[in-house]
N, C-alpha and C positions, 0 to 999 in steps of 0.2 A: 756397108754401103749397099743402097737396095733393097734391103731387108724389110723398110718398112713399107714399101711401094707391094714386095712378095707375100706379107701378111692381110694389105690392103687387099689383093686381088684373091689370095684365098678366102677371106673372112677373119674376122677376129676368133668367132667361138670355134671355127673349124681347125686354124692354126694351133689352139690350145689345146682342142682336142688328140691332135697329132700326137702334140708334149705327152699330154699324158700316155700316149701307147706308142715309144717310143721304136717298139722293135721295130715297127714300118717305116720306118724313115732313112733313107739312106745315107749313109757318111763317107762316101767315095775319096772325098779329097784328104777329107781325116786321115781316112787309114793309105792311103798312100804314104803320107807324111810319115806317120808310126811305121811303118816297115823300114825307114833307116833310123830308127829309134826301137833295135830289138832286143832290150832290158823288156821293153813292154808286154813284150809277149813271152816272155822263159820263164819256165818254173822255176818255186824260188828257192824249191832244192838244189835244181842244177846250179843257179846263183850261185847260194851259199858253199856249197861244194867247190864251187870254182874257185872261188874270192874269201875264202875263211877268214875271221878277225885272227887278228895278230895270234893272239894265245893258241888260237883251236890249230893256227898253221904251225906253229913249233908243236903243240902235240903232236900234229901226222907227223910231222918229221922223225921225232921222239918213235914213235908206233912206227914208221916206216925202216926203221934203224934198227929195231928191234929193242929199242932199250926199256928197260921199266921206266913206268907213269913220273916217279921222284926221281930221276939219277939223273946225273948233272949234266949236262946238254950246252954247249957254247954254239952258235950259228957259225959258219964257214965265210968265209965273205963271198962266196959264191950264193950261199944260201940265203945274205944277207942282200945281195943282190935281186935275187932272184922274191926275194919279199915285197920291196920296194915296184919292183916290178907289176906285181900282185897286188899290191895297196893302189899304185895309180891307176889302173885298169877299175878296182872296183869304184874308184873314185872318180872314173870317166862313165861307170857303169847308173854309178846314183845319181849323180847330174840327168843322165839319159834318164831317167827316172822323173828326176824333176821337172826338166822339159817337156817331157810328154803330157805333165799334168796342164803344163801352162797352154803347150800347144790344141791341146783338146780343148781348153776352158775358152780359146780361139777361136777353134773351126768347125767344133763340132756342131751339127745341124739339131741335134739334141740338147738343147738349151735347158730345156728345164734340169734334163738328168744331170750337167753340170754344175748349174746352180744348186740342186740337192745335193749332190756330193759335197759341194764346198759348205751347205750347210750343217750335214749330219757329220762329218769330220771333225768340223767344229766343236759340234754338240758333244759327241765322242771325243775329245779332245786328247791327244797325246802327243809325247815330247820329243823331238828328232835326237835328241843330247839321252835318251835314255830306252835305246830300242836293242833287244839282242844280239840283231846282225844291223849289219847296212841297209838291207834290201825288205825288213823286216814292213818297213812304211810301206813298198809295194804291194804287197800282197795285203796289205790294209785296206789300200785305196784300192786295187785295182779287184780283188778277190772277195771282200770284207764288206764293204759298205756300198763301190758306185752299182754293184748286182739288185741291189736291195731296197736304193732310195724309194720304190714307186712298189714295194711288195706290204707286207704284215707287218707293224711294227713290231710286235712279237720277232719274228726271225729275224729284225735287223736287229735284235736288242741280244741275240741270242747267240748270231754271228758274231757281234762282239767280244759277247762273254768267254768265248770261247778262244777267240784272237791271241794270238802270242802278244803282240802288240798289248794291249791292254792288260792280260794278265802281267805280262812282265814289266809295263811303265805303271801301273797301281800295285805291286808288290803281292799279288794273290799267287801267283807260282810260287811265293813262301809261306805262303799262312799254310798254320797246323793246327790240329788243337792243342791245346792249353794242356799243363800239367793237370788239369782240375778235370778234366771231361776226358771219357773214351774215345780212343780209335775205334774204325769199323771192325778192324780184326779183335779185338780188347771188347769190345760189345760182345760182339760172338762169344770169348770166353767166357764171357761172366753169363752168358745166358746160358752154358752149356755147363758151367760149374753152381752155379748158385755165389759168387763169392766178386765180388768188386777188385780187379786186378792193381795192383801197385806201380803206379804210372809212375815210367821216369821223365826224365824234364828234357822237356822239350823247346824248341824253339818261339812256338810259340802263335795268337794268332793275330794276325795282321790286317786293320780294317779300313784299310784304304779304298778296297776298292764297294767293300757293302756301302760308304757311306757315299762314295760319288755315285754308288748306283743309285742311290735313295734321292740324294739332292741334286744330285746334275741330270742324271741321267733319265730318271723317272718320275716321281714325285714332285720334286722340286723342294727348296728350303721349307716351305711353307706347308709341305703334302701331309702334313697327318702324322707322321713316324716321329718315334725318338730313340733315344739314344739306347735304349735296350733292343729295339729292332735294327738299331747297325749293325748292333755284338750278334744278333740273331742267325742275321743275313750271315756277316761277315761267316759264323761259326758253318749256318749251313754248305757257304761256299769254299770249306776248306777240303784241300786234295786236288783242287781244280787247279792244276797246274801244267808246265810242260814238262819234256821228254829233251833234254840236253839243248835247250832254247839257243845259247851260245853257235853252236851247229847249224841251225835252222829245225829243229826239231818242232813238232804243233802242241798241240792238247795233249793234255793225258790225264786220266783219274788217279789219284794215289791214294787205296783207300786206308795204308797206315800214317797218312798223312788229315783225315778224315776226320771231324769230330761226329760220331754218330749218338747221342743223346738227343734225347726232344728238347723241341725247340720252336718259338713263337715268334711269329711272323706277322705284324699287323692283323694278330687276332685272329692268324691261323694257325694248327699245330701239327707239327713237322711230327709225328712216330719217333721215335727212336729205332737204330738198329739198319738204316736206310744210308747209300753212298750217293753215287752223284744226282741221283733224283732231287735230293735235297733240294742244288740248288737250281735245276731244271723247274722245281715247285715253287721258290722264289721268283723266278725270271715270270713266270706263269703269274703270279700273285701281284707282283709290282708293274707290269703291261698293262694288265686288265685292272688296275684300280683308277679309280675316279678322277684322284689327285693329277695322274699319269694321263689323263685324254684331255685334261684345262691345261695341263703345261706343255705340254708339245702341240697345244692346237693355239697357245699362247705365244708363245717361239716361232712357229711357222708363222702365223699372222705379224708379228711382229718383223720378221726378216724379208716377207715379202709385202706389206701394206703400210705397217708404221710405226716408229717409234713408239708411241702411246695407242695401242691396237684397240682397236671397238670392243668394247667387253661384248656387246650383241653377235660380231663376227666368230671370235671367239668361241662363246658359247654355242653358237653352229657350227662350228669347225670341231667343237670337242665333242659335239653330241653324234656327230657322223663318226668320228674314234670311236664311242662306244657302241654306234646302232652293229659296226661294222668291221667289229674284234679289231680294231687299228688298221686300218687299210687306210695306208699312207695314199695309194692313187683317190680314192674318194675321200679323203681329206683336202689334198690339195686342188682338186674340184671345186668342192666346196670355198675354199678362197679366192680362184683361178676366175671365178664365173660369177663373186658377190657383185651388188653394187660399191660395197665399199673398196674395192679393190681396182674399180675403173672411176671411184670418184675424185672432186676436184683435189679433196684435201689430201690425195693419195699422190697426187702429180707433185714428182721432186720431194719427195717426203724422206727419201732417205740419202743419209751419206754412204759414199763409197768406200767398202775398206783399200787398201792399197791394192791388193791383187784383185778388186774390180778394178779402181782409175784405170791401173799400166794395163791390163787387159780391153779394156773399150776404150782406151785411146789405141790400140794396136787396131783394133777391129775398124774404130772408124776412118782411121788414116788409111786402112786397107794395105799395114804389113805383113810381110811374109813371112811365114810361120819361123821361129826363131826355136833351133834346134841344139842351140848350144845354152850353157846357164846363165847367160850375158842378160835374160831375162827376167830369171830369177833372181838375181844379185840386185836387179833395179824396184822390184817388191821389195826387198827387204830392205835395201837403201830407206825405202819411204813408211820402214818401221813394221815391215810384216813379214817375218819369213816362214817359210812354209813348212808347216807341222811345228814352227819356233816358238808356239807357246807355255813357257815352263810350267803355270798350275792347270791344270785339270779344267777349268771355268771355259777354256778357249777365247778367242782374240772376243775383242768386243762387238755386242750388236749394234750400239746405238751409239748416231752420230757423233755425242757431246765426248765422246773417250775417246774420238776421233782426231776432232780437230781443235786444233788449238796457233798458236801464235806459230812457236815452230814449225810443226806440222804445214800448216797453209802456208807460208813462205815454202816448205818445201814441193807443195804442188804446186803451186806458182810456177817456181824454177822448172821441176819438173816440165809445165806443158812449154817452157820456153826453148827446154833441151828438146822436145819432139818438135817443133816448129819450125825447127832451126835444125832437122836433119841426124838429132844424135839417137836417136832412137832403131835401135838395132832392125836393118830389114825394112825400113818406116822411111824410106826418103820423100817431104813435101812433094816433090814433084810425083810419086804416087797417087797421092791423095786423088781418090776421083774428080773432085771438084776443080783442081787445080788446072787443068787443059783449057777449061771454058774462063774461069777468074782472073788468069796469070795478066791477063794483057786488060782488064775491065778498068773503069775506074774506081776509084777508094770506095763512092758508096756502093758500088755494084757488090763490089769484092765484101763489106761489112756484110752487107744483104745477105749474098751469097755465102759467107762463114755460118752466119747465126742461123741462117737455113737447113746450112746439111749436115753442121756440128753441133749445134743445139737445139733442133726441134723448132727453129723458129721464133721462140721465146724465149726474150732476156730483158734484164729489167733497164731501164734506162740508163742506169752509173755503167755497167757492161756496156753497153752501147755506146758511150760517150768515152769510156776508155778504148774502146776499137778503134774508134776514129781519132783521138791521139796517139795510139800505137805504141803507150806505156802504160803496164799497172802500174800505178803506183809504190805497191807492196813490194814490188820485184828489188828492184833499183831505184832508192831514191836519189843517188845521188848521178846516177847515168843520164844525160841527154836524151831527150823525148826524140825520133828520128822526127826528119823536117815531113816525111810522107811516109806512113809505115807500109813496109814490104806488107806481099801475101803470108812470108813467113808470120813475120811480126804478128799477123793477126789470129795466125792457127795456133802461134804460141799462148797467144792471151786468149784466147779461145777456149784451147784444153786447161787453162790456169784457171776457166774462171770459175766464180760459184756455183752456175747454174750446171757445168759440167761436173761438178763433187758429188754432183747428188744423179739419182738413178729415179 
């Protein structure tokens, strides 16, 4: 509320310009809020150390007792107590974790850094059901990616690679090399013998994560690579693991875990006899290729302009990638400030995934920041939970995977539960509008909805169902009221189409 009356009076191009150079902006009431949400700010060693998973906590016990690592070990029911104890704290502690991201995606006066977070996470995609600790997603989001939305896309690519998160939900804190190729210590010998050492068998190498760096992450399906540059990648990125992840431990090189033989690279060649540079030369190689400035300048325009993106914008968004080594701030310049980006076709062009709707229906109802997961349970209700997406790809960008028959009954419902007061912190009688509407009559009050809740602009059938005071989608088989309440109308309001879209 207000917000557009405060862009009005500063300017359009100056507001953006803000975005883009966030550190001057001040976030007072934010970080108020975050200070009794303090997950947000503790290292995520001390976390981990506090709140160990299950096993890592029977080791210390094990190691506290003196016993060796195998010997049989029963828990006390004191101990057993004292577990449980330690599981729901850490599980008050990731909630707090959760909330904070919601609360921020609320209040923060840093909008865009927001909105880039929710999009490079995406992009980055990983899986809440397959992280080493609890706390591992914090230091993702909080450590990992929102530092970096507006730097080098080089360093955000590199941050990642390096992320426990990532190595440990794409399986590269296992890759080895192969029984077929030398270790970096086994190179060494053989160069200091003359003689090819006798490799025993190993694990193995594991290319999950070369090929999501090729296809998801850089290039894209279509970038140029094949299937000998995943083995390539994958080989040069083996050793790149961690240091007891289960713990909280980070990164670590392991160069007997290492394949150091030459190696090709979309037509580059790696040396032989080289550790982690390898895949330092990789990250270096697939940033700065071609493929990698059309597909992230393709992505971004698509997440903030449109569904079927202007190949013309595009192609300006990815030639500013390369004039300017990936500089994600003058990239998103470049789309922030197009004409296609303030044109007609751009208005309402996109749908909202579910943690936009519950988040700018919060915002515009003008609720109080909700500090418990009562929030988060309600994104997921409507099919999005956070960090919840099982494959690599991350949640959808475009509308049509959005909505569908279920789906829009359930936002229907949805705006009828905020209308009607169930919305956590969100009481109608909040809503700025509601002091001057409550006593108007019916047209004042439609007027007055479609004013401050949708820009003013709705198509006729919205309009016509305001003033009968039923969707019909909702309930059909419920009595139309004889006068609909102010609720009735903020329900159908936030239910309707022109609110799905952004």
């Amino acid at each position: 509320p207000g917000e557009a009356d405060g862009v009005n009076a500063t300017g359009t191009d100056r507001w953006i310009e803000r975005q883009l150079s966030p550190d001057g902006i001040a976030d007072v009431a934010l970080e108020g809020v975050l200070q009794g949400l303090p997950v947000w700010s503790m290292p995520l060693k001390v976390l981990t150390d506090s709140f160990p998973p299950q096993d890592i906590y029977i080791r210390n016990l094990r190691t506290a007792r003196g016993l060796a690592p195998n010997a049989q070990f029963q828990l006390t029911p004191a101990d057993s107590i004292a577990l449980k104890a330690t599981n729901d704290r850490a599980n008050q502690y990731f909630n707090q974790f959760q909330a904070a991201k919601v609360v921020r995606a609320q209040m923060s006066e840093r909008q865009l850094v927001e909105t880039l977070t929710d999009f490079w996470e995406n992009h980055f995609s990983v899986y809440v059901g397959k992280m080493p600790t609890r706390f591992t997603l914090l230091e993702y989001d909080r450590d990992i990616i929102r530092p970096r939305v507006l730097g080098k896309f080089r360093e955000l690519l590199g941050a990642v690679a390096h992320s426990p998160a990532m190595l440990y939900y794409l399986d590269n804190f296992q890759s080895a090399s192969d029984s077929s190729h030398m270790t970096l210590p086994e190179f060494r010998q053989a160069e200091k013998s003359g003689r090819r050492p006798v490799n025993h068998r190993r694990n193995g190498l594991n290319e999950n994560y070369g090929r999501e760096l090729l296809e998801l992450h850089t290039l894209g399906v279509d970038g140029g690579y094949t299937q000998k540059d995943v083995i390539a990648v994958a080989r040069a990125l083996t050793g790149w693991t961690l240091d007891d992840p289960r713990a909280g431990g980070g990164f670590i090189f392991r160069e007997g875990m290492h394949d150091a033989e030459p190696k090709v690279v979309l037509g580059h060649t790696l040396s032989g006899g080289r550790g982690v540079e390898d895949g330092e030369d990789v990250l270096d190689i697939v940033a700065r290729h071609p493929s990698t400035a059309r597909y992230i300048a393709f992505k971004l325009v698509r997440r903030f302009v449109s569904d079927t993106p202007s190949k013309a914008l595009v192609e300006r968004a990815a030639e500013t990638f390369r004039r300017t080594d990936g500089d994600l701030r003058e990239v998103m310049r470049t789309i922030l400030t197009s004409p296609e980006f303030f044109s007609r076709a751009a208005y309402r062009a996109k749908v909202k995934s579910p943690f936009e709707l519950v988040l700018s229906a919060r915002r515009i109802m003008n609720a109080s920041p909700d500090t418990s997961a009562s929030t988060v349970f309600q994104i997921q209700r409507l099919g999005q939970q956070l960090f919840g997406h099982l494959a690599p790809n991350g949640w959808p960008e475009t509308g049509d995977q959005w909505i569908n028959a279920g789906s829009l009954l359930d936002r229907i419902n949805f705006g009828v539960q905020v209308g009607g007061g169930r919305l956590r912190f969100a009481p109608a009688e909040q809503w700025p509008g509601w002091a001057v509407l409550s006593a108007m009559p019916l047209d004042r009050q439609v007027d007055g909805v479609v004013d401050q809740l949708l820009g003013g602009n709705v198509s006729p059938e919205t309009r016509s169902i305001l003033f009968k005071g039923q969707n019909p989608l909702a309930a059909a088989n419920a009595p139309a009221p004889v006068r609909p309440s102010l609720r009735d109308l903020l329900g159908i309001a936030l239910g309707s189409p022109e609110f799905q879209r952004r």
